[in-house]
C-alpha positions in Angstrom: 6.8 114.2 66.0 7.7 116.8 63.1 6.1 114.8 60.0 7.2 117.7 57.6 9.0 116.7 54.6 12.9 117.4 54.2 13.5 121.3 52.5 15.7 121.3 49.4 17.1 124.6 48.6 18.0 124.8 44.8 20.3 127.9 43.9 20.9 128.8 40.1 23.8 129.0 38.4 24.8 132.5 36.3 21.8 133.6 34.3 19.1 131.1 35.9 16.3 131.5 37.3 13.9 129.7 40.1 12.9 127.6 36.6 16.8 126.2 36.2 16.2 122.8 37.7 12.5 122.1 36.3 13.4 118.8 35.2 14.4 117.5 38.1 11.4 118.8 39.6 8.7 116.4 39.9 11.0 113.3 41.1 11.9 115.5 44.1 9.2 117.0 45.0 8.4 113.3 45.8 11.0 113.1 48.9 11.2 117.4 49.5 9.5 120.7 49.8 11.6 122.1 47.2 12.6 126.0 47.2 13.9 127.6 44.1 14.9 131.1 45.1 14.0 133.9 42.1 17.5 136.3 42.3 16.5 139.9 41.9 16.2 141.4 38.2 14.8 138.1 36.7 11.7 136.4 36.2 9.0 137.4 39.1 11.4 139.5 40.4 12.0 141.4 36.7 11.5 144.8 38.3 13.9 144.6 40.8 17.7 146.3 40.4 20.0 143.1 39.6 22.7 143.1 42.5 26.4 143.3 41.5 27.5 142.0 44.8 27.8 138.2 46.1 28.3 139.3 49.6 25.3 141.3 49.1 23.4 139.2 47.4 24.0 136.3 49.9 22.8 138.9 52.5 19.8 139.3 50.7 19.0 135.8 50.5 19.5 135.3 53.9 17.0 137.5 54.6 14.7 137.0 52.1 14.8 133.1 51.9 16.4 131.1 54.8 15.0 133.2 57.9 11.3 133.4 56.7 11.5 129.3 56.4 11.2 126.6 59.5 14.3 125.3 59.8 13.1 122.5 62.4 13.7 119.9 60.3 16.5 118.3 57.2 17.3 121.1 55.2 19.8 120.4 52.4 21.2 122.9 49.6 22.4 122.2 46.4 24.0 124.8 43.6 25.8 124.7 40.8 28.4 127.1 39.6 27.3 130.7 40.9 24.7 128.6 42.8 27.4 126.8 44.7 29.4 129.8 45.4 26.1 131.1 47.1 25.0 128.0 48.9 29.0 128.0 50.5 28.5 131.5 51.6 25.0 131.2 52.9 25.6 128.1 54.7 28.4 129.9 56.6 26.2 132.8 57.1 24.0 130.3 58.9 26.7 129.1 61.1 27.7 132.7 61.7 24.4 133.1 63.3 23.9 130.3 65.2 20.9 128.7 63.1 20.8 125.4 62.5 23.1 124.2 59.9 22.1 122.4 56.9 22.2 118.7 56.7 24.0 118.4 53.4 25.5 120.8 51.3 26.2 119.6 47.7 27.9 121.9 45.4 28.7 121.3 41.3 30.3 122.8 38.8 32.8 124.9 40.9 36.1 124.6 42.0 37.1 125.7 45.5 36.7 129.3 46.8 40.2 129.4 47.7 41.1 129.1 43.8 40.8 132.2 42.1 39.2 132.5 38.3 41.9 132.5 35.9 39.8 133.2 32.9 36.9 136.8 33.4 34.4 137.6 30.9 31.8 139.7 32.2 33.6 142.9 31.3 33.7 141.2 27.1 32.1 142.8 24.3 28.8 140.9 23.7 29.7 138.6 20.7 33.1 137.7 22.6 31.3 137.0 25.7 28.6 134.6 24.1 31.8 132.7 22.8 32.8 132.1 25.6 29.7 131.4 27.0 29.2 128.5 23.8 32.2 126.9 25.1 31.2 126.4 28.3 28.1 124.2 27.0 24.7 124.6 28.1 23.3 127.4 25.6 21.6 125.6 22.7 22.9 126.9 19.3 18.8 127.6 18.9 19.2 130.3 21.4 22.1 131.9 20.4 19.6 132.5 17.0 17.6 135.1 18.6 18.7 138.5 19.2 16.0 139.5 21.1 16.6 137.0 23.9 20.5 137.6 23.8 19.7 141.6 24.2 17.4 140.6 27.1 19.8 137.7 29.1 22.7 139.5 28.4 22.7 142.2 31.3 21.9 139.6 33.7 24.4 136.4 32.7 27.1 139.6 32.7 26.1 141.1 36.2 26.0 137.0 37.4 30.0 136.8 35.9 30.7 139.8 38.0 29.2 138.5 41.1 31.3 135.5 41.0 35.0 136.9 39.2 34.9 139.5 42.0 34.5 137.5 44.6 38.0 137.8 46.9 37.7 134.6 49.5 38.6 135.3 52.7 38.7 132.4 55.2 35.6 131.7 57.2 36.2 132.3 61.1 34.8 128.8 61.8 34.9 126.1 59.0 31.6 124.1 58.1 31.2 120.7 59.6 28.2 119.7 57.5 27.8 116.2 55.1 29.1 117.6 52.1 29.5 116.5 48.2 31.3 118.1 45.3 30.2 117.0 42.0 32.2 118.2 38.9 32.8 117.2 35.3 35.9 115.6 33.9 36.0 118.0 30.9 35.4 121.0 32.7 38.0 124.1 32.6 40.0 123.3 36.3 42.3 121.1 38.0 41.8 118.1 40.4 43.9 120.3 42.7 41.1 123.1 43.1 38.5 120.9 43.3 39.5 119.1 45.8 40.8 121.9 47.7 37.2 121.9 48.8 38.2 119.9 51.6 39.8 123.0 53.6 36.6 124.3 53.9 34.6 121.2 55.8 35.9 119.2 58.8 33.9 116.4 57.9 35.3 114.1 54.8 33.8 115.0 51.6 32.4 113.0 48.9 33.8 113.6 45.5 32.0 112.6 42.3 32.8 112.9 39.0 30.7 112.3 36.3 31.4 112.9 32.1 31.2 116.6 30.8 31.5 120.1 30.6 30.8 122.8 33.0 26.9 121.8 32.4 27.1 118.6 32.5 24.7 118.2 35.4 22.1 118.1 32.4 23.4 115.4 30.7 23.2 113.9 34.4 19.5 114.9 35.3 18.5 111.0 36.5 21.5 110.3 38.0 22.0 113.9 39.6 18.0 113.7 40.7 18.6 110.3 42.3 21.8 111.5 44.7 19.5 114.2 45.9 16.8 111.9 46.6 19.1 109.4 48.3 20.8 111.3 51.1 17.7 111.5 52.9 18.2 110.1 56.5 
């Protein structure tokens, strides 16, 4: 009898870091083994050459992340934004090579890969791009204060843009036929349409939840969010 707890995967969205969910920590580390992956060029991993790349970078954390773990038991991912873009791609990575799947995937904050971005902004000069980046929610006005810590962030929220605005989708040989749930604010920049276009990707039904907000509003959601993850636990 495998009495090891369920693995939650936890991948960040554009410019995080393994410390992006910390709040939701502690509640589900109470139902999971919980695995926050550090992306190259940040944190731990400061010394390391950011990669420009999603295909790459999903390669990378194949390697790095999901073979060295013992998939012999629930695994679920979650991302938001960048970090469902990457959970998508590794999760059919996974199917690709015959491990065993994931039990849920739950994405946020992302439209379909099928929908091209309409809108790019990692090529911006810097005080156009943290505009943009102010719209979007998220980045307290406090930050935006400091120079030091824009001059630091910048280079790696940029490279994070590029990984996901040059991303072409192509149309996965097999589709996923996982549990899956798409999360996404009311208030955030797309349509219904692309959102729900999810669905092409996953035989199974989906699950579609929207909750109040902008692109971040998962952390106006942090109880509510924290709970689903919890919940889903067979």
């Amino acid at each position: 009898m495998n009495n090891k707890k369920p693995l939650l995967i936890l991948f960040p969205f554009a410019g995080g870091n393994s410390l992006s969910y910390r709040e939701m920590l502690e509640p589900l580390q109470t139902v999971y083994e919980v695995v926050t992956p550090e992306l190259p060029g940040r944190e731990a991993l400061s010394n390391t050459p950011l990669i420009d790349d999603i295909n790459t970078l999903v390669d990378y954390l194949f390697m790095k992340v999901i073979k060295p773990l013992e998939l012999d038991r629930q695994y679920i991912f979650y991302g938001h934004s960048m970090g469902a873009l990457l959970a998508y791609l590794l999760a059919n990575k996974i199917k690709q090579e015959n491990l065993p799947h994931p039990t849920h995937l739950i994405v946020s904050g992302r439209n379909a890969p099928c929908f091209r971005r309409s809108k790019f902004i990692h090529h911006l000069p810097s005080t156009e791009f943290w505009d943009s980046l102010k719209n979007m929610g998220g980045i307290p006005d406090e930050f935006l204060e400091y120079q030091e810590l824009k001059d630091y962030f910048e280079p790696i929220i940029k490279n994070d843009f590029k990984l996901v605005e040059n991303y072409n989708y192509t149309i996965a040989q097999y589709s996923l036929d996982v549990p899956m749930t798409v999360i996404y604010g009311d208030q955030e920049d797309m349509t219904k349409e692309s959102v729900y276009a999810w669905q092409q990707e996953n035989k199974q039904p989906i699950n579609f939840i929207e909750m109040q907000g902008n692109h971040f509003f998962i952390f106006d959601h942090m109880p509510v969010l924290t709970n689903y993850l919890t919940s889903i636990v067979k």
